[in-house]
Structure formats: C-alpha cells, structure tokens
C-alpha positions in Angstrom: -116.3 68.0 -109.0 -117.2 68.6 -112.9 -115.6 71.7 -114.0 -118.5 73.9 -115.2 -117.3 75.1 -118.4 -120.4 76.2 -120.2 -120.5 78.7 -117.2 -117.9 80.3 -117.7 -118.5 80.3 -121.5 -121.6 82.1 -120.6 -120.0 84.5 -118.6 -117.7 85.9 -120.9 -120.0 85.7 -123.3 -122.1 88.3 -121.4 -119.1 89.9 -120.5 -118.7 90.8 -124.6 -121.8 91.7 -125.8 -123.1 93.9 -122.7 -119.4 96.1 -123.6 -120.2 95.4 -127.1 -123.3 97.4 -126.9 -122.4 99.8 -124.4 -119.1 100.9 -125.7 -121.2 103.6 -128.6 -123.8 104.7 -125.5 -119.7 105.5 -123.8 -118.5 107.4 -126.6 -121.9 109.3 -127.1 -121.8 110.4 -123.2 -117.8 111.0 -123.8 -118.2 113.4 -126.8 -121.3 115.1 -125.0 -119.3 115.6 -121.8 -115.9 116.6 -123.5 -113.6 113.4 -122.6 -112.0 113.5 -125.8 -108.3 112.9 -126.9 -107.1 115.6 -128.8 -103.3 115.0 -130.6 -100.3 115.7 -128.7 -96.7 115.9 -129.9 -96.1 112.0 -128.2 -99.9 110.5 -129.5 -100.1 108.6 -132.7 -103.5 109.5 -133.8 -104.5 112.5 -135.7 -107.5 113.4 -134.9 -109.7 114.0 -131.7 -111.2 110.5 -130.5 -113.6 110.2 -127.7 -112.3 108.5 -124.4 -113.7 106.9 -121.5 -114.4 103.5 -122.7 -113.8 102.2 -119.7 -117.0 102.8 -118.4 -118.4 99.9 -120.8 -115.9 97.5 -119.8 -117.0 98.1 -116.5 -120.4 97.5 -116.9 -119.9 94.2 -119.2 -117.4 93.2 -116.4 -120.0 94.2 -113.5 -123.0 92.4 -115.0 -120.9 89.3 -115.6 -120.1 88.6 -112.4 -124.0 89.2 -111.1 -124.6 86.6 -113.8 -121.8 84.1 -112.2 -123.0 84.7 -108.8 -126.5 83.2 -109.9 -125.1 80.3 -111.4 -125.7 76.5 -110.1 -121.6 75.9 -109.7 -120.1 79.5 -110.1 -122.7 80.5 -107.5 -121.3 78.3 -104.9 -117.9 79.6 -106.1 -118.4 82.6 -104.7 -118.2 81.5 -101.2 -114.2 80.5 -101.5 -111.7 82.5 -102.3 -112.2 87.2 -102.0 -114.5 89.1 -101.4 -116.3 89.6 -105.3 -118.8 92.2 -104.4 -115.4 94.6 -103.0 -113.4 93.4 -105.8 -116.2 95.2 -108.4 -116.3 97.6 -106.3 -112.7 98.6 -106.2 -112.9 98.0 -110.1 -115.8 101.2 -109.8 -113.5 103.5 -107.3 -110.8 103.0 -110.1 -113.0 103.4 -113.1 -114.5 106.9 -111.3 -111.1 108.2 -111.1 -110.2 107.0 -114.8 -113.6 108.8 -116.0 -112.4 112.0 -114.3 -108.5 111.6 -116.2 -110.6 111.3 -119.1 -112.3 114.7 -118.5 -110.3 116.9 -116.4 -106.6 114.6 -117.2 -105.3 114.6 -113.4 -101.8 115.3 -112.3 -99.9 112.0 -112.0 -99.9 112.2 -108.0 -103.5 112.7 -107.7 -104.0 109.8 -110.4 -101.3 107.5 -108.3 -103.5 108.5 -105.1 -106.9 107.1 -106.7 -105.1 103.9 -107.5 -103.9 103.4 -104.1 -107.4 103.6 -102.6 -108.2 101.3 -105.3 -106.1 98.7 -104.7 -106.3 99.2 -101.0 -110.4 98.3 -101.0 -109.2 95.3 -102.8 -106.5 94.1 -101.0 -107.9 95.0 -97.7 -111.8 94.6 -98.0 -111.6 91.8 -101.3 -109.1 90.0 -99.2 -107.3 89.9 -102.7 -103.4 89.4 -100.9 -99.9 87.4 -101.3 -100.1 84.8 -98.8 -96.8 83.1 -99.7 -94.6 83.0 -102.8 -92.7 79.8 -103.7 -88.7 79.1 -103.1 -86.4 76.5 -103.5 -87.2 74.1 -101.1 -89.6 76.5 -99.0 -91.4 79.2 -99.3 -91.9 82.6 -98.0 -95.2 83.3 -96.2 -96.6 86.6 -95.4 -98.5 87.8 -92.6 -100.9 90.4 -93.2 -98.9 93.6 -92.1 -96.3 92.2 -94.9 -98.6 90.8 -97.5 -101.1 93.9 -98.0 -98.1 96.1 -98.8 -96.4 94.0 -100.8 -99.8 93.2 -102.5 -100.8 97.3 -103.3 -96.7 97.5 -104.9 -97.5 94.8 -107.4 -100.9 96.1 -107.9 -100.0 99.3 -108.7 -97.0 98.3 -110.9 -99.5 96.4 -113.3 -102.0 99.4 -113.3 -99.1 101.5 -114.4 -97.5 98.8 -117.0 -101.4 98.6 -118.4 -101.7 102.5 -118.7 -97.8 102.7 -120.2 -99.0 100.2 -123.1 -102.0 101.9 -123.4 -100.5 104.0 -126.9 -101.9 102.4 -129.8 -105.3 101.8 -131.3 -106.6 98.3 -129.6 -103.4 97.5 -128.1 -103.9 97.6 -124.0 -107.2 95.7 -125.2 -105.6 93.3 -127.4 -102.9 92.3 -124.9 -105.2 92.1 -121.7 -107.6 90.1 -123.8 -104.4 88.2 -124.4 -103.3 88.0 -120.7 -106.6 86.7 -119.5 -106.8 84.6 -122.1 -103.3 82.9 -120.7 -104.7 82.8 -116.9 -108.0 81.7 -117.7 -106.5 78.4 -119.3 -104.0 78.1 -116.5 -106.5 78.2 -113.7 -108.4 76.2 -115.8 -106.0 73.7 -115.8 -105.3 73.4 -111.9 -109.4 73.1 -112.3 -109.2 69.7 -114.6 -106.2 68.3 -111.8 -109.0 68.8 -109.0 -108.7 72.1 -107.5 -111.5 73.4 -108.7 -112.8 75.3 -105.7 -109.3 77.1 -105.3 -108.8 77.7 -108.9 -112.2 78.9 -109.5 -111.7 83.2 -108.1 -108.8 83.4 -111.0 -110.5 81.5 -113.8 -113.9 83.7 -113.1 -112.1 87.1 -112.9 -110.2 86.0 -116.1 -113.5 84.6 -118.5 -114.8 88.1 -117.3 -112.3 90.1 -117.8 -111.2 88.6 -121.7 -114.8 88.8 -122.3 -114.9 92.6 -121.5 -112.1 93.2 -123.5 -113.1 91.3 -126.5 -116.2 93.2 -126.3 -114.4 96.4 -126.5 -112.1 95.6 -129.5 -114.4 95.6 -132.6 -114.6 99.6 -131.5 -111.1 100.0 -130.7 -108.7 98.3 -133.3 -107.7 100.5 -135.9 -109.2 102.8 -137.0 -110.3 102.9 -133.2 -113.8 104.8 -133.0 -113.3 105.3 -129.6 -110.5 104.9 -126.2 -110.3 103.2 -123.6 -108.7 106.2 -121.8 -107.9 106.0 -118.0 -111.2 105.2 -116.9 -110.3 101.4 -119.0 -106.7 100.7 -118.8 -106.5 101.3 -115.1 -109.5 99.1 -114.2 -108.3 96.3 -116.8 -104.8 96.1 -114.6 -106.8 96.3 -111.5 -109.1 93.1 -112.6 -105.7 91.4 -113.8 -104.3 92.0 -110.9 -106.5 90.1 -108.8 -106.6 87.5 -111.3 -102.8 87.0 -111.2 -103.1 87.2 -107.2 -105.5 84.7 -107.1 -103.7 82.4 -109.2 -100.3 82.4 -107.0 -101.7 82.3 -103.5 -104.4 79.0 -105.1 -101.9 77.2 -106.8 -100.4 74.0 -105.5 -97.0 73.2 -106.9 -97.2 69.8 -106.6 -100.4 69.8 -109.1 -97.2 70.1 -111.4 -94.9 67.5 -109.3 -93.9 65.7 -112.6 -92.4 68.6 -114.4 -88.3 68.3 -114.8 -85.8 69.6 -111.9 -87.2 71.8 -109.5 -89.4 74.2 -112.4 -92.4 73.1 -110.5 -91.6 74.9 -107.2 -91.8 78.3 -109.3 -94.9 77.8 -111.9 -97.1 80.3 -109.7 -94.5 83.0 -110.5 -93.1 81.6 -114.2 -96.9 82.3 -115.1 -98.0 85.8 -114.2 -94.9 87.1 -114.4 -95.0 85.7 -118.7 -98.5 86.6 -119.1 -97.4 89.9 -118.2 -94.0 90.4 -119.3 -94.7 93.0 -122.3 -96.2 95.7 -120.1 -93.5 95.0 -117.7 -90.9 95.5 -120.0 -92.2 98.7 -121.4 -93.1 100.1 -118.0 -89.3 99.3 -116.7 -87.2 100.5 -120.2 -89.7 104.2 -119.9 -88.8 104.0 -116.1 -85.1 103.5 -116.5 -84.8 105.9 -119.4 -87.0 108.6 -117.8 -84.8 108.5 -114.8 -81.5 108.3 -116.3 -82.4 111.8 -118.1 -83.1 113.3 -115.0 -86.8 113.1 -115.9 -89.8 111.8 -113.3 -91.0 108.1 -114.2 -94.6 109.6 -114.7 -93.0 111.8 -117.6 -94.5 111.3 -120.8 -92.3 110.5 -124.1 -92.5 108.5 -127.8 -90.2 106.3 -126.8 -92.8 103.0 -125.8 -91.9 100.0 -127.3 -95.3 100.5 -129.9 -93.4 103.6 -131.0 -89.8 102.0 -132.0 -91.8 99.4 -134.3 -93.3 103.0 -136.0 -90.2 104.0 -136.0 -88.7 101.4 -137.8 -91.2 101.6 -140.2 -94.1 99.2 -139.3 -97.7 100.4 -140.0 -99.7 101.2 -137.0 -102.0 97.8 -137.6 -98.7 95.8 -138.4 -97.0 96.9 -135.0 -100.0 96.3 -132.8 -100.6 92.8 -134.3 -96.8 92.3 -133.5 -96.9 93.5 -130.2 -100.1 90.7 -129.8 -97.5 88.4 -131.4 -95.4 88.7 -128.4 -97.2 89.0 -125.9 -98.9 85.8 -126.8 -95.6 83.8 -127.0 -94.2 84.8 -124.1 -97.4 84.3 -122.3 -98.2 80.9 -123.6 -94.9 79.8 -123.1 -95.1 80.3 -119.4 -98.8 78.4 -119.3 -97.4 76.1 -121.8 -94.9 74.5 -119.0 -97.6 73.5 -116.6 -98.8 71.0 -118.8 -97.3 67.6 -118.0 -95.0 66.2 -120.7 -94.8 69.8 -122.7 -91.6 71.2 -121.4 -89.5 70.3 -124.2 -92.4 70.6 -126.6 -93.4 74.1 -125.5 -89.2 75.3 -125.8 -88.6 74.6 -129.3 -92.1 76.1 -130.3 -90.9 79.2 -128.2 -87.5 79.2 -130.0 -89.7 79.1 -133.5 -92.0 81.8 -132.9 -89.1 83.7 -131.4 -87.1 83.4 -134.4 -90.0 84.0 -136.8 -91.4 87.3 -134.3 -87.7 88.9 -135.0 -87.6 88.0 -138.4 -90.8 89.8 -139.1 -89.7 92.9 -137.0 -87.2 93.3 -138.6 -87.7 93.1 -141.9 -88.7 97.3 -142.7 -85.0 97.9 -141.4 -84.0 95.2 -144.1 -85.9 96.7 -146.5 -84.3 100.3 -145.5 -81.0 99.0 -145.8 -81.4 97.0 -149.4 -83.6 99.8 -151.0 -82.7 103.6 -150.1 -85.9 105.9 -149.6 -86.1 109.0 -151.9 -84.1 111.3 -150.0 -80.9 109.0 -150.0 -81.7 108.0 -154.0 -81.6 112.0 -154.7 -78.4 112.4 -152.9 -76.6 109.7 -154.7 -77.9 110.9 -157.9 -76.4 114.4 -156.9 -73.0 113.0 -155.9 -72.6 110.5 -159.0 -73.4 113.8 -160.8 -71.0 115.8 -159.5 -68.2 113.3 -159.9 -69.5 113.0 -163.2 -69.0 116.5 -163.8 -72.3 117.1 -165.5 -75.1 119.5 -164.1 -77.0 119.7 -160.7 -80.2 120.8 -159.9 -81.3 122.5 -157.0 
C-alpha cells in the first residue's frame, strides 16, 4: 500500500491556516467575554493578554480530521484503529472546560475532574487504550479493567506536564509542534516498513495536531498577541496523548529487528517517552519540590525550568528557543534510533548538540562571572576606596 503523503500534507496544512485565521476571531471573543491574563507575582508578562486560544486550535484540529475522513486513503483509514469522531469529541469536553479556566480560572480539583471525563470519553468510547507495553523477552498485556486505568494516569500526566510548560510566550506551542513533529515521522516510518494501516491513527492525529500548532504560533511567539490558556494546553496534551497511545499499542518491534542488543524490544516506549521528556521533567522537579515544601503539587511557583533560564539571565525569546532546542534533541534522538543503521550515528550527534545546548545555557552565568554587573562594580569601587583611604560617596 502507497503511503499517501500528500494527504497528510494537506491535512495539516488545513490544520494551520483554519487556526491561523481563527486564532484573532478567539482573542476578539476572549477580550469581549473577559478571558484575559492579567500579571501575577509567578507570570512573566506584563501586561493583560487575551486567553482562550484554544478554541482555534480546536477548530483547525476539528476541521482537519472532517477533511481526512473524506480522503481516498485517509478515508479508509478511519475504519482501523479508535474511534475519531469520540476522540474530537473528548478534545471538545476538554477544550469547554479550558474555556471556562480561561474565564472563571477553576480550582485545581474541579479542573482535574474535567480532565478525567475527558480522558475517560477517550479511553473508553475512542477505544484510545494500552493494550500491552514491551519487556525483555515478553511483554505485559492488559485487559481492559487494567488498561483503561492505566491509560486515564498517563493521560492525565501529559495534560498536566503540557499545562506546567505552558509559562512562556509560544513555548507549550513550540514544543507540541515539536512533539508531533517527532511522532508524525516515527509513525510515518513504521508506514514506509509496511504497516501502514496500524501506523496510520498516530501519524493522522500528529500531521493534525503540528498543523494546529503551527497555525497558532505566528500569534503566540513573543511578543505573543494572544494565549493559549487552558482551553489550548489541555486539549494539545489530550491529542498527544492519543497520538503517543496509538503509536505504542501499533508498533511492531520487530519492524526494528536489526537494531543492536535488545533496544528494539523497547522503541514503542524509548520514543514517546523522548518526545516528551521536557514537560515530564518540569512536571516531576515542580512535583517533587512542591511536595517536599509541604506544598500541594497543583501549587503554583516561578520555579519552571523556563524561569531558571530567566533567571540566569537569558532573554525571554533566547530561553524559549532553548527550551525548543531541547526538546528537539531529545526528541529526535529517540526517533532517530528506529532508523536502521543510525544508532551510532544518532549518539554522537546527541553528544554534539548536548554539548553545544549546555554551552549556550550557560554562557549568561559565564558572562556574570567574567564581568560583574553594576551593583558588584560599585561595591568594589567603594572597598578599593576605603582601603585607599580616599573619600566615599553615599
């Protein structure tokens, strides 16, 4: 079977301009309706900035998949695999209950609540659920009491790691255009070795979903005009989610039976779990630290890993694109693997970039240290002037 790439070029190409255009209507009906992000002590940005961007990303992501669904191969495509129709669906429950954060801002119980019924419609009605996961020499399969509550955890962990990131001007965007990016080319890959029926649910969600977010960018990077709020960064986690579902339970590890030692056996897990390792991270150092001060996980600080690189004295463009930076090696890396013959290739270009990505992070505390801002320049002064024995001024 030819793998119909110019359909799914199409489809995220639809997928970006319907959020493209939409994304102003959003933050007219956002400013109109009071969904607006004024500045707290923990937010970056200075000013108000409308919210509820979500909605457009919903509607670019909605209208892509009614175009798939009338295509000659995607069509068919819709017969294998979950339940599409619940999946959008699930993606509107979400996006509801984002809209009303973005108005009314809900308590963190009633938000967790509305992303349980979410995911539940999804796992449950989409049929979008862990049938296995790969071991060494076995694996462990699930039955459905097991695998719809082990589903709705993981679920619910990406939501949260999408919202936790979700602190700079483009940068949940950036990074889940990023992460779909990553899954689309995996699935697309198991596609070109022949498993195009099975691949086909994760590469669609994931043209859909990148398009969506590219879409959304141009009105979100900094300066951002407008937020994805709630109402966006939950529903983009949801729609990865059942992209990085899709891919485990559809992969075959011996598409990859060439790959060195027994790596093979655990590409369906190496490769969602890099795509999305950044939000992860930053979802389990806020957990961790908000616990260890005696603090609920939900509890908000300036302690994200988008606020150490301000910290450390990194512009707010300079630490989103670094944060891309990351996420795209780590991401890539993991696809990288499942190409035959790359493993070697793709671990000394991750030792590069590694190299090069902390040598760029660093280098405003290098500059700190080597030049001393004007509060430590006066204080010298004042101290060489007092051994000195000459006058001081106050």
């Amino acid at each position: 079977m030819r793998h119909p790439s110019l359909e799914y070029l199409l489809v995220g190409c639809v997928a970006a301009i319907v959020t493209l255009l939409l994304t102003p209507v959003a933050r007219r009906v956002a400013i109109r309706i009071g969904a607006v992000a004024k500045p707290r002590d923990r937010d970056v940005h200075a000013v108000a900035i409308p919210r509820m961007g979500g909605v457009a990303i919903f509607a670019g992501f909605a209208l892509a998949l009614f175009v798939a669904s009338r295509l000659p191969t995607l069509g068919d495509g819709f017969k294998f695999g979950p339940d599409m129709g619940w999946i959008v669906g699930a993606g509107a429950v979400i996006c509801g209950i984002g809209v009303l954060d973005d108005i009314y801002e809900l308590d963190s119980l009633t938000k967790l609540a509305g992303q349980a019924l979410a995911t539940g419609l999804m796992v449950i009605k989409g049929d979008v659920q862990l049938d296995f996961l790969p071991l060494v020499g076995s694996t462990l399969s699930f039955d459905r009491n097991l695998g719809v509550p082990v589903t709705i955890l993981l679920t619910l962990l990406i939501i949260n790691a999408l919202n936790f990131i979700d602190g700079l001007d483009g940068l949940a965007a950036g990074v889940c255009t990023i992460s779909a990016v990553a899954f689309f080319v995996f699935s697309y890959h198991l596609a070109q070795e022949g498993f195009t029926g099975s691949a086909s649910p994760p590469t669609l969600l994931a043209a859909a979903l990148a398009g969506t977010c590219i879409g959304f960018l141009p009105h979100n990077f900094f300066p951002a005009k407008i937020f994805m709020g709630d109402s966006g960064s939950m529903l983009v986690g949801l729609m990865l989610s059942a992209a990085a579902t899709t891919s485990t339970t559809t992969t075959d590890s011996q598409v990859f039976n060439d790959t060195p030692g027994s790596l093979a056996i655990f590409l369906p897990l190496i490769v969602p779990l890099s795509v999305l390792a950044l939000p992860f991270v930053d979802l389990l150092l806020a957990v961790v630290r908000r616990v260890a001060r005696g603090r609920s996980p939900f509890a908000p600080d300036k302690q994200h890993l988008h606020h150490r690189l301000l910290e450390i004295g990194h512009s707010h463009r300079r630490a989103v694109l670094l944060l891309y930076f990351w996420s795209a090696v780590v991401a890539f890396a993991g696809v990288g693997v499942s190409f035959e013959g790359s493993q070697w290739f793709v671990l000394w270009l991750l030792v590069a970039f590694v190299v090069l990505g902390l040598a760029v992070s660093l280098v405003p505390n290098l500059r700190r240290q080597r030049t001393p801002g004007p509060a430590v320049a006066g204080a010298t002064r004042h101290r060489d002037r007092l051994k000195a024995g000459g006058p001081t001024r106050h």
